[in-house]
N, C-alpha and C positions, 0 to 999 in steps of 0.2 A: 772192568779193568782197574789194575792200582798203574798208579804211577810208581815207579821205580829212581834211586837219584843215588850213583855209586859217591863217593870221598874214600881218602884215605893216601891218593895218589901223590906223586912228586917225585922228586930228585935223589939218587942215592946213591952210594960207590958199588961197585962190584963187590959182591961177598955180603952186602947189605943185606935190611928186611925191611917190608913193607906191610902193613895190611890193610885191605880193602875193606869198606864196607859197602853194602848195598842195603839200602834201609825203605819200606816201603811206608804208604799214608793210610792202609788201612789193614785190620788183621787181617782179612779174607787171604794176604798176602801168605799166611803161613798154613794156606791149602796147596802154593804153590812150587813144584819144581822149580831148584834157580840156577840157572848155568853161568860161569865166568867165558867171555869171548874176549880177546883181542886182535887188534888191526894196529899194525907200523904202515908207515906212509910207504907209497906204493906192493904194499902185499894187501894177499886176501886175509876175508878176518878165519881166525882159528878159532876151534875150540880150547877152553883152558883146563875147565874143572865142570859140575856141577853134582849136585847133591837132590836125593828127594825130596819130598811130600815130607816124610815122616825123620828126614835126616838119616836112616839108616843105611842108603844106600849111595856111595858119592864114589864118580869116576874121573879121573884125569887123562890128558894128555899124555904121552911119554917122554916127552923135552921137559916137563913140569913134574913127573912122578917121584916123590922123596923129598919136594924142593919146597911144593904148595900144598896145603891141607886147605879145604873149604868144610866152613861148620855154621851152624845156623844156632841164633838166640830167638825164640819165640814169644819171648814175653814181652822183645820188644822189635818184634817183625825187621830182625834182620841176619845176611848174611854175610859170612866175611872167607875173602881168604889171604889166608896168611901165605907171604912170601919171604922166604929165607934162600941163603945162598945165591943171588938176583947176580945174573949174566947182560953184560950190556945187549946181546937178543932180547933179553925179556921186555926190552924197551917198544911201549906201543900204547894207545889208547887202548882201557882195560872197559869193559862193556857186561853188567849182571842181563840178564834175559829171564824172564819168570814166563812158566806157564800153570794153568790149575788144573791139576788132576786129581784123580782117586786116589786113593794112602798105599794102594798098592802098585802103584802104575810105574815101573821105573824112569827115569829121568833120560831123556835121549841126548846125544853129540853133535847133532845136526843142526845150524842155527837156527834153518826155518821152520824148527819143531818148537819153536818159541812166539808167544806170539805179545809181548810185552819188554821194550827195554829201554835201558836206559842211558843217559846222553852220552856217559862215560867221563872217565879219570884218565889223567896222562901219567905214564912210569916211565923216568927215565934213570938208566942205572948207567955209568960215567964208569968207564975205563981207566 
């Protein structure tokens, strides 16, 4: 297993942009599927984004489609996604999840198809 350690997170207006990172301690990471979750205090956590194995293939949420792109740097085993247009909704503890597949395996929405994450970043977008 890598350890997984998102940054990027904080404070920001409405209309703002954010990007996350998810950065991992070892390459083996960029065999990995990595999904973005988040969780606001008393809700469940959502799915956000996530992208493959090989980056070709990345899905979103539909509250986040247009808004979020998630893309992966391999050379230095991480993942990022970028937030643009941020709704004070978007505000919640943002959570990467990795799991390792084969290069063809698509990426799933589910969070317990994950089986590595990590502690998470706070977003909060101020009205």
């Amino acid at each position: 297993q890598v350890q997984l350690v998102e940054s990027g997170g904080g404070l920001v207006p409405a209309g703002g942009s954010l990007t996350l990172s998810c950065t991992a301690s070892r390459r083996v990471f960029n065999d990995y599927a990595v999904g973005w979750f988040r969780q606001a205090p008393g809700q469940e956590r959502e799915f956000v984004a996530t992208i493959s194995r090989g980056g070709g293939e990345t899905y979103y949420a539909e509250s986040v489609k247009g808004r979020f792109s998630v893309s992966r740097d391999k050379t230095i085993n991480t993942v990022y996604l970028q937030m643009n247009s941020l709704k004070p909704e978007d505000t919640a503890v943002y959570h990467c999840a990795g799991r390792r597949t084969i290069l063809t395996m698509s990426p799933d929405t589910q969070a317990d198809w994950y089986n590595t994450w990590g502690q998470g970043t706070q977003v909060t977008v101020s009205s």
